[in-house]
ZAPASE-253777 format. One line per 5 residues: number of its first residue (from 1); their letters; for each residue x, y, z of N, C-alpha, C. Coordinates in steps of 0.001 Angstrom, whole numbers. Example, Ala and Ser with C-alpha at 12.3 -4.5 7.8 and 13.67 -1.06 7.14 Angstrom:
2
1> as> 13190/-5690/7800/12300/-4500/7800/13200/-3300/7800 | 12850/-2250/7080/13670/-1060/7140/12900/30/7870
//
This chain:
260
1> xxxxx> 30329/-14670/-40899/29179/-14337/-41746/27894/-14323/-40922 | 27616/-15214/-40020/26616/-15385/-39283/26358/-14261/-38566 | 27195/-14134/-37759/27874/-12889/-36504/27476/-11574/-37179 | 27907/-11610/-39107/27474/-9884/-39535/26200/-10139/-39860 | 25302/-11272/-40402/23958/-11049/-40387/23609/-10805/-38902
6> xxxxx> 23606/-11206/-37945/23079/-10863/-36861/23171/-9554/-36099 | 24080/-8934/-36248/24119/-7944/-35975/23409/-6886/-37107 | 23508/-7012/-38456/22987/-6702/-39445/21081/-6296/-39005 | 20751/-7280/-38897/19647/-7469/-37960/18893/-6860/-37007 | 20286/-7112/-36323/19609/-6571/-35119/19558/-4605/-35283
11> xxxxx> 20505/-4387/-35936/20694/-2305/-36758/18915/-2306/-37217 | 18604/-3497/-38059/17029/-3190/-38603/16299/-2847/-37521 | 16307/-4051/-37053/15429/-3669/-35544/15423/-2520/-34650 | 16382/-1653/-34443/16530/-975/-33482/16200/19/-34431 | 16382/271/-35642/16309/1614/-36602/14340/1346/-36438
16> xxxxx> 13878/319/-36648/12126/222/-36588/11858/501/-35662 | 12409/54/-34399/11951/632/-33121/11761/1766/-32881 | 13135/2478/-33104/13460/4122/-33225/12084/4766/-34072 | 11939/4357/-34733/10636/5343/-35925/9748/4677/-35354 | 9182/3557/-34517/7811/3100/-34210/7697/4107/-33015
21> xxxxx> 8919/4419/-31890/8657/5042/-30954/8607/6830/-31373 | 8787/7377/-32386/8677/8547/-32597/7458/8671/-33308 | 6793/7819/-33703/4913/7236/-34350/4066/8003/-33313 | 4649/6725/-32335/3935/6849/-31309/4112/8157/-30432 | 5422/8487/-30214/5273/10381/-29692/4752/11137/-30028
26> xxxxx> 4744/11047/-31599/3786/12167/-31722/2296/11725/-32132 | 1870/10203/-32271/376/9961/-32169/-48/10642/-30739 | 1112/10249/-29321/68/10178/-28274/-122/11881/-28010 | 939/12719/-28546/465/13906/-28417/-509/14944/-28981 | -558/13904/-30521/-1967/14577/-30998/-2879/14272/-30160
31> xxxxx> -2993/13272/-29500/-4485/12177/-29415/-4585/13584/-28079 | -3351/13771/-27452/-3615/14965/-26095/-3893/16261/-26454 | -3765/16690/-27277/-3361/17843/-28085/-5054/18448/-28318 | -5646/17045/-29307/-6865/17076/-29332/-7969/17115/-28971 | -7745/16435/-27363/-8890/16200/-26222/-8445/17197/-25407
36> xxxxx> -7662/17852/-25225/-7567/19321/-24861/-8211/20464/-25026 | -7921/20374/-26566/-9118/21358/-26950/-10160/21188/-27078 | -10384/20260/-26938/-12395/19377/-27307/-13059/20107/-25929 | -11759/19819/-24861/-12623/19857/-23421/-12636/21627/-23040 | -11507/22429/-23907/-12357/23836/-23683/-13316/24566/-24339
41> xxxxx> -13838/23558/-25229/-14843/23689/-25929/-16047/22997/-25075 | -15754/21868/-23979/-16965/21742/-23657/-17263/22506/-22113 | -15644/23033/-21828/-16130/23863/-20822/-17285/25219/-20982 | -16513/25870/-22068/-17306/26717/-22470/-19179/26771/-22884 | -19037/25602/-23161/-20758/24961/-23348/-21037/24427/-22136
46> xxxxx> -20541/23988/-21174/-20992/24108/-19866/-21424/25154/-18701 | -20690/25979/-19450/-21070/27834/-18551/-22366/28084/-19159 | -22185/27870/-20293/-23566/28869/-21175/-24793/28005/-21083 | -24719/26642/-20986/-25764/26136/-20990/-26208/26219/-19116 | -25121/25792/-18811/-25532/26138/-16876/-26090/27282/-16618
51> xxxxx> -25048/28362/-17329/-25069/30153/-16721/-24390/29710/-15712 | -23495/29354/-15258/-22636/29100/-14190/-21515/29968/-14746 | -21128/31100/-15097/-19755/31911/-15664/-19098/32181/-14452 | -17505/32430/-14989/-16442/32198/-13819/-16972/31761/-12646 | -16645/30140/-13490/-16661/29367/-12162/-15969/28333/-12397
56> xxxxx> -14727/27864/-11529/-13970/26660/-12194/-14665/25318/-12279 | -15081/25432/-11552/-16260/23691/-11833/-16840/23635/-12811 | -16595/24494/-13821/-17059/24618/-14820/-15689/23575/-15804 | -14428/23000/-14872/-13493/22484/-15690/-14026/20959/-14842 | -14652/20957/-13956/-14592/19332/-12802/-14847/18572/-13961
61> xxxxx> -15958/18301/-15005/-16161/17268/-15809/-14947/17089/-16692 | -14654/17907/-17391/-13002/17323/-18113/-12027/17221/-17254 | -11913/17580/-15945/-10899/17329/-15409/-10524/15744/-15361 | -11599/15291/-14823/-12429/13919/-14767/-12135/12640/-15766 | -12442/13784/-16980/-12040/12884/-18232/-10711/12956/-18464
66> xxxxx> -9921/14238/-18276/-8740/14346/-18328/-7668/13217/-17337 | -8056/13164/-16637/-7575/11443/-15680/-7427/10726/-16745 | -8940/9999/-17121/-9577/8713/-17608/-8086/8827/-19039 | -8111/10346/-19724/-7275/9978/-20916/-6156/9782/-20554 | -5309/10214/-19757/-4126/10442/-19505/-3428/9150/-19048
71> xxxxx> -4842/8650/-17985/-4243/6927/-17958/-4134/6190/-19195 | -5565/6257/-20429/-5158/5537/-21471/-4209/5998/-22221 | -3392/6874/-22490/-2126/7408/-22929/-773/6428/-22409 | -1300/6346/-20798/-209/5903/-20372/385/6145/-19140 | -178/7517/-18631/164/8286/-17525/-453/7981/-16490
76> xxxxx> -242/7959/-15503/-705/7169/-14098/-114/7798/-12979 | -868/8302/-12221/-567/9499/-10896/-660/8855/-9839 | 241/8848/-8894/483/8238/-7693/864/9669/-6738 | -469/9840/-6268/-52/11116/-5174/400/10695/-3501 | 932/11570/-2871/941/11936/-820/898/13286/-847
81> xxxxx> -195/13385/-62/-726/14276/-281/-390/14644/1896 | 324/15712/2065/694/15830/3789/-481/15616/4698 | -692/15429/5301/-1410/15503/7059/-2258/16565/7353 | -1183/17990/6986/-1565/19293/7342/-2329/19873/6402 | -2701/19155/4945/-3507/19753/3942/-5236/19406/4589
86> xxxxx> -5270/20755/4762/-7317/20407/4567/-8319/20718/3444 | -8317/20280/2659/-9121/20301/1815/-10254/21394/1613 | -10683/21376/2937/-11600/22518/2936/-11498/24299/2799 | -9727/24403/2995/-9388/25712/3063/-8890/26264/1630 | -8769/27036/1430/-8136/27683/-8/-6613/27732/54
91> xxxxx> -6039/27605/-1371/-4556/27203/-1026/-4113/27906/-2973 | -3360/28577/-2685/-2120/28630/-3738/-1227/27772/-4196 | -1599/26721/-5660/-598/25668/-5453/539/26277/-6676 | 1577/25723/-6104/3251/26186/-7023/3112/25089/-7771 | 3664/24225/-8920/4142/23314/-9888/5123/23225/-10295
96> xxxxx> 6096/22767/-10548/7285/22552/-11162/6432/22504/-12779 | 7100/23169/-13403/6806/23080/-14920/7186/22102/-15820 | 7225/21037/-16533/7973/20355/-17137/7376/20558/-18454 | 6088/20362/-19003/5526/19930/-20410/4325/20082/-20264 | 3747/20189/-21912/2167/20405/-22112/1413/19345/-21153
101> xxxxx> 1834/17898/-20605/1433/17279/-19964/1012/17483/-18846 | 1746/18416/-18319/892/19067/-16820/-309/19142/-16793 | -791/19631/-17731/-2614/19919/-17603/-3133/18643/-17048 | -2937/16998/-17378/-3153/16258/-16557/-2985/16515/-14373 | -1540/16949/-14199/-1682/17353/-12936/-2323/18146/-12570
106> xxxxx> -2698/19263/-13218/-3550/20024/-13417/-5167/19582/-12151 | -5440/19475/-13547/-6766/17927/-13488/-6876/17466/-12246 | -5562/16858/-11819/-5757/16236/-10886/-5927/17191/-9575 | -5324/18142/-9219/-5989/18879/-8220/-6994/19434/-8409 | -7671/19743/-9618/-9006/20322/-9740/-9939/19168/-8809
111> xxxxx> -9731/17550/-9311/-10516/16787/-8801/-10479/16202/-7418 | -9374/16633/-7180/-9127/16412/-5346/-9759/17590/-4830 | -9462/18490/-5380/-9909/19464/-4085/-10883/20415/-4622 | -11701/19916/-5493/-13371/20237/-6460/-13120/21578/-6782 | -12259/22718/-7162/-12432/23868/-7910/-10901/24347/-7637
116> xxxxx> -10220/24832/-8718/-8922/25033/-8863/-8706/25897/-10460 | -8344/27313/-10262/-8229/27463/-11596/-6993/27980/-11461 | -6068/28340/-13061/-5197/28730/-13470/-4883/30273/-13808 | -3560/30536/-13191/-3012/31605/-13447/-2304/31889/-14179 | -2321/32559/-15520/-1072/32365/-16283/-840/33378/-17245
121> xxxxx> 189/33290/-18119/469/34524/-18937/-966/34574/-20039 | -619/36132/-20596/-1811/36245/-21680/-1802/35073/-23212 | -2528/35064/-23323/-2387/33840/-24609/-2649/34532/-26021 | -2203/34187/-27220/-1997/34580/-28370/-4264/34790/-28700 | -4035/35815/-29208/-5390/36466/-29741/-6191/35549/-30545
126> xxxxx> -5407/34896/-31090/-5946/33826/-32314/-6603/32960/-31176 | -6288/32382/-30378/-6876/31831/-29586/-8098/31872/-28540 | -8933/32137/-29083/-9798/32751/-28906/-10482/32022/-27450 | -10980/30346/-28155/-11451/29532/-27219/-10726/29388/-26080 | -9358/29013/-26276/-8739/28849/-24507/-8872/30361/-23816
131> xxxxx> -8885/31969/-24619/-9668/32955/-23321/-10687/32477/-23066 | -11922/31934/-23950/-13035/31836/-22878/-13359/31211/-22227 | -12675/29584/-22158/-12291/28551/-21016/-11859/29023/-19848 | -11134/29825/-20088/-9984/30477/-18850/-11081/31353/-17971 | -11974/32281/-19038/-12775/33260/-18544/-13461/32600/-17776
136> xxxxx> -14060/31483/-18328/-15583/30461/-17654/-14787/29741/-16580 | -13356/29218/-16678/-13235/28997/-15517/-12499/29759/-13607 | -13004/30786/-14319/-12452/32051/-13323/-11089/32130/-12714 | -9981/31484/-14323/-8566/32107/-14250/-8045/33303/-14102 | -7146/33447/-13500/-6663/34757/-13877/-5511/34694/-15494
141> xxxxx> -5764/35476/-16278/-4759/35968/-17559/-4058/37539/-16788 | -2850/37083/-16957/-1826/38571/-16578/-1387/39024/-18012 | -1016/40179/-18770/-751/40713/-19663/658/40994/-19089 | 1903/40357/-19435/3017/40749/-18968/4039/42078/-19553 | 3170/42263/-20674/3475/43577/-21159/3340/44989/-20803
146> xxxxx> 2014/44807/-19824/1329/45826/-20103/1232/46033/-17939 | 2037/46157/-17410/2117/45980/-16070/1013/46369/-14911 | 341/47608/-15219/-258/48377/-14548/-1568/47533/-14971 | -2175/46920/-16196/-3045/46133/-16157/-3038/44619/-15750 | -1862/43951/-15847/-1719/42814/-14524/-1728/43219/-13579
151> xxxxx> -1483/44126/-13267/-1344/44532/-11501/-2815/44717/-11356 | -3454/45595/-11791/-5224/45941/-11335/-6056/44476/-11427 | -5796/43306/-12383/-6038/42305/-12697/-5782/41664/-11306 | -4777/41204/-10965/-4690/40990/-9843/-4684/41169/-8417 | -4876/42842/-8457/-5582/43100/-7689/-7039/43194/-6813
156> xxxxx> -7763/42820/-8150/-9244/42379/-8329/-9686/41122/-7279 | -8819/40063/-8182/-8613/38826/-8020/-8620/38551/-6369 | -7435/39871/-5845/-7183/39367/-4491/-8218/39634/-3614 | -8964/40548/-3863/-10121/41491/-3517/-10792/40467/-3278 | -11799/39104/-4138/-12195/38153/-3931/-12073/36980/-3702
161> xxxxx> -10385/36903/-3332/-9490/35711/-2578/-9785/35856/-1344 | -10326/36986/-616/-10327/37285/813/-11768/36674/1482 | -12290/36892/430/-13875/36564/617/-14483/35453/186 | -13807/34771/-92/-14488/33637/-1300/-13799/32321/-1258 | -13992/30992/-1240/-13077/30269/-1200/-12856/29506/-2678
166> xxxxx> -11621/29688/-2731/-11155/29772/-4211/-9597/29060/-4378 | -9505/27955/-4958/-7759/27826/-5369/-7347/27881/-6362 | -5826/28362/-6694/-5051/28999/-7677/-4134/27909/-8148 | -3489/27863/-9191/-2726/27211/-9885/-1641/27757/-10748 | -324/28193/-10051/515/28669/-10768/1600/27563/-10797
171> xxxxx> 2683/27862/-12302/4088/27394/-12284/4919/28813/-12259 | 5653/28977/-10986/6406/29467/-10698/7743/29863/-11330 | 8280/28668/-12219/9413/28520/-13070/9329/29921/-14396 | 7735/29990/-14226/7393/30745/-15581/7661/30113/-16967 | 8572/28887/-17244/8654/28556/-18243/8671/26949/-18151
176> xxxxx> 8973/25886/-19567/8888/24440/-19289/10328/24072/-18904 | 10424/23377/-18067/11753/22588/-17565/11693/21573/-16912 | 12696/20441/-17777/12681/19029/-17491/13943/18780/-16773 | 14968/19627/-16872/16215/19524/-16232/16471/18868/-14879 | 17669/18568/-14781/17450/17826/-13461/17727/18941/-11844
181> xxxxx> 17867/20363/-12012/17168/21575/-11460/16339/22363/-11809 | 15561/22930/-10830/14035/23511/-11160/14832/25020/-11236 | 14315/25962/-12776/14651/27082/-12400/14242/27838/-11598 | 14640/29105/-11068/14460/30089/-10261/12987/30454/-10442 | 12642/30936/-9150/10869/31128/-9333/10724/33126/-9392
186> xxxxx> 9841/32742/-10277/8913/34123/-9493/8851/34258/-8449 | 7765/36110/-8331/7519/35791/-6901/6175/36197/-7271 | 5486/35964/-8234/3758/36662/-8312/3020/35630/-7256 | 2996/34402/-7131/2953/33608/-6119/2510/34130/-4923 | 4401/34331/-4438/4314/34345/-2787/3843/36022/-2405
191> xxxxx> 3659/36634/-3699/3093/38467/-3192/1671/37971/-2806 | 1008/37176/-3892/-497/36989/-3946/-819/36326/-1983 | 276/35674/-1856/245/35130/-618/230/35974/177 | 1014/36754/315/1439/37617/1416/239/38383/1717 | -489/39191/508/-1311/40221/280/-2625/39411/551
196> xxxxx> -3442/38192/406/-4257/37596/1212/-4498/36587/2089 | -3289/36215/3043/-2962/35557/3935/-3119/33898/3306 | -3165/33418/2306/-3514/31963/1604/-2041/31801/1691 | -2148/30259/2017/-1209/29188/2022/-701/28581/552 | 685/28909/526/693/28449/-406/1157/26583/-379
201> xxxxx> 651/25928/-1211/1255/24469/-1349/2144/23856/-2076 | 3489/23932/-1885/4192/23203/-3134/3764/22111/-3792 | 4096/21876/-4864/3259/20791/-5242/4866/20261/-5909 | 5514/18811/-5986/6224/18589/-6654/6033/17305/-7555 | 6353/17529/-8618/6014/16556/-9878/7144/15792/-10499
206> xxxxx> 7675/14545/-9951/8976/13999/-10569/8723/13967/-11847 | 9875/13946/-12578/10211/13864/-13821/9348/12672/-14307 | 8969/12833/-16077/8559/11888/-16091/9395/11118/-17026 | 9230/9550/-16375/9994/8660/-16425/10184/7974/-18025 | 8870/8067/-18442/8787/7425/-19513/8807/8572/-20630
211> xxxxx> 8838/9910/-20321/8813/10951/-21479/10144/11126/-22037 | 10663/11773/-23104/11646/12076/-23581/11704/12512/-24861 | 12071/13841/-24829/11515/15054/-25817/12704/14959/-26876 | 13451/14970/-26553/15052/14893/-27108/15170/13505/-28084 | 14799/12420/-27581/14675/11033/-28412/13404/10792/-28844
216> xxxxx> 12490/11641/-29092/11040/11146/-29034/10282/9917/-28347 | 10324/9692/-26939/9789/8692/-26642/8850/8960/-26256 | 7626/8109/-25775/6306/9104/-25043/5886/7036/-24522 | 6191/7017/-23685/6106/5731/-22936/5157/5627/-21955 | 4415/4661/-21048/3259/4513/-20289/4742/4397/-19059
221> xxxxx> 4043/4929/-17758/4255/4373/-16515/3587/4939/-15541 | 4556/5512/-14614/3828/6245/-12889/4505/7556/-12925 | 3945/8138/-12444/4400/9425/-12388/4126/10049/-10931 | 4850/9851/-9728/4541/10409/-8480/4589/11835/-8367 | 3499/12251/-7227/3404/13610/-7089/3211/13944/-5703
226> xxxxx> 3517/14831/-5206/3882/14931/-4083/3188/16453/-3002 | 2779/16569/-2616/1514/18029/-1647/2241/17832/-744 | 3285/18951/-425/4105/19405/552/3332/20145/1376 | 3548/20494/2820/3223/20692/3861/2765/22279/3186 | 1578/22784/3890/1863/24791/3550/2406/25565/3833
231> xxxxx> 2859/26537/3295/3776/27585/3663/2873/28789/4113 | 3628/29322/5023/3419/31066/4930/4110/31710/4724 | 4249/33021/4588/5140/34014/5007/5456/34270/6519 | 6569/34091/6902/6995/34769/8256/6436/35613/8376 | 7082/36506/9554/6496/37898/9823/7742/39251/9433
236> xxxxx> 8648/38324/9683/10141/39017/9250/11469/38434/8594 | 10063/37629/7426/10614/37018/6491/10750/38405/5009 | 10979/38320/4391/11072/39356/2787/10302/37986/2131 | 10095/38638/507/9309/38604/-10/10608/37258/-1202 | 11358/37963/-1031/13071/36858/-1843/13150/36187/-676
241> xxxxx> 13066/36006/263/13343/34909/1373/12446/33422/1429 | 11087/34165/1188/9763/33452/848/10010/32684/-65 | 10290/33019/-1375/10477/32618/-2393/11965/31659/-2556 | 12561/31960/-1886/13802/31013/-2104/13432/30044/-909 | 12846/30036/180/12742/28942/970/11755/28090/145
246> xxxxx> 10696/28504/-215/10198/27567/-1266/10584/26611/-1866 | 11400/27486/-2948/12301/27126/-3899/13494/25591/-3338 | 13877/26081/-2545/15167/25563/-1866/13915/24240/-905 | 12431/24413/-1093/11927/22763/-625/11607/22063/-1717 | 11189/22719/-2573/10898/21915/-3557/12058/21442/-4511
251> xxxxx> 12816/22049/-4673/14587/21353/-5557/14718/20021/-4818 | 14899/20284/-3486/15554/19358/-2864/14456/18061/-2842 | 13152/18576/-2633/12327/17257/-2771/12110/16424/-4447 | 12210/17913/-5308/12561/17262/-6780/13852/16092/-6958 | 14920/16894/-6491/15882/15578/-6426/15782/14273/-5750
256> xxxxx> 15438/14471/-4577/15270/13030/-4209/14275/12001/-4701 | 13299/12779/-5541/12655/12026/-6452/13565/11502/-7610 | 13639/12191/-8210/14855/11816/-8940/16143/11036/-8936 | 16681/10661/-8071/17971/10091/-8124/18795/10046/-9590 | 19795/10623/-9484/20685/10506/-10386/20671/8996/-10465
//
């Protein structure tokens, strides 16, 4: 009798736990959800009141704050950052994609290396404010529909990659993945590379430890990140060669973060 109350018990407990920790998943993702959008709202009032337009430092102050929240959430960045990175030069960084949470890593290279904007697909129309965040912070938006206008788009772009010192922020994966392999990359990346001699930087982001989408957990810990050495293009390398040597550094450095 004792033995079935106790175990009895202990089913309560773990069933409260279970619903306190799915509370809390989706409290801490509103609470992110929300200061997300607050901060492209104050980017945008930072251009107009500066007149500073396309310009990513127009994201440095939320980036800033974007830290400060992400630690009180829970999240905590432990970077190594290579030898061969100089700060001072312009660089193409790759990401492993995992979750809306990135924008914290995000953040964080904006604030290491003071101006960093994002490259990414076109965003739903309704959304009005994240185009003009994106605009003010002199992202590139590709229209993946519409080819011949990503291409001139980015052709623009490269036009003032040559001249200007400027860093980029793509996920390569093109989509979110937590898996314990990184999918196959693009190559809009390593063309942008090729076509204005910029380095690109892998950037790799272990899994995070305390997340879990599948059980709803959303837990505090460390989250290491990792600034791999730069790449170039060979000289009589291809453009799929580029891209899979990449690929084939960053898997392998993803896993050993990882350990099974």
């Amino acid at each position: 009798m004792v033995e079935s109350e106790y175990l009895k018990s202990l089913r309560i407990k773990l069933k409260l736990g279970g619903v306190l920790n799915i509370i809390i998943y989706y409290l801490k993702y509103a609470i992110f959800f929300c200061f997300v959008n607050l901060s492209l709202w104050i980017i945008i009032a930072t251009a107009i009141i500066t007149r500073r337009f396309r310009n990513s430092r127009n994201a440095l102050f939320c980036g800033m704050m974007m830290q400060k929240v992400g630690r009180l959430l829970g999240v905590n960045i432990i970077s190594k950052i290579s030898d061969e990175i100089n700060i001072n030069e312009s660089y193409l960084f790759i990401i492993n994609h995992q979750s809306y949470l990135d924008a914290i890593i995000m953040s964080h290279i904006l604030t290491i290396f003071g101006n960093a904007a994002p490259v990414s697909k076109k965003f739903s129309p309704f959304l009005l404010h994240v185009w003009a965040a994106a605009y003010f912070c002199d992202g590139i938006i590709l229209d993946e529909k519409d080819k011949t206008v990503a291409k001139n788009a980015m052709n623009e772009k490269i036009i003032s990659l040559k001249t200007e010192k400027r860093n980029f922020i793509l996920f390569p994966e093109g989509s979110r993945n937590d898996s314990t392999e990184l999918l196959p990359f693009k190559k809009g990346a390593f063309k942008i590379s090729e076509k204005t001699h910029m380095k690109i930087i892998p950037v790799v982001v272990q899994k995070f430890p305390f997340l879990d989408h599948r059980k709803k957990v959303f837990g505090k810990g460390i989250v290491h990140v990792e600034f791999l050495s730069p790449m170039l293009k060979s000289e009589n390398e291809s453009i799929d060669e580029f891209t899979q040597r990449a690929y084939e550094i960053m898997n392998s450095k993803y896993h050993s973060m990882n350990p099974q």
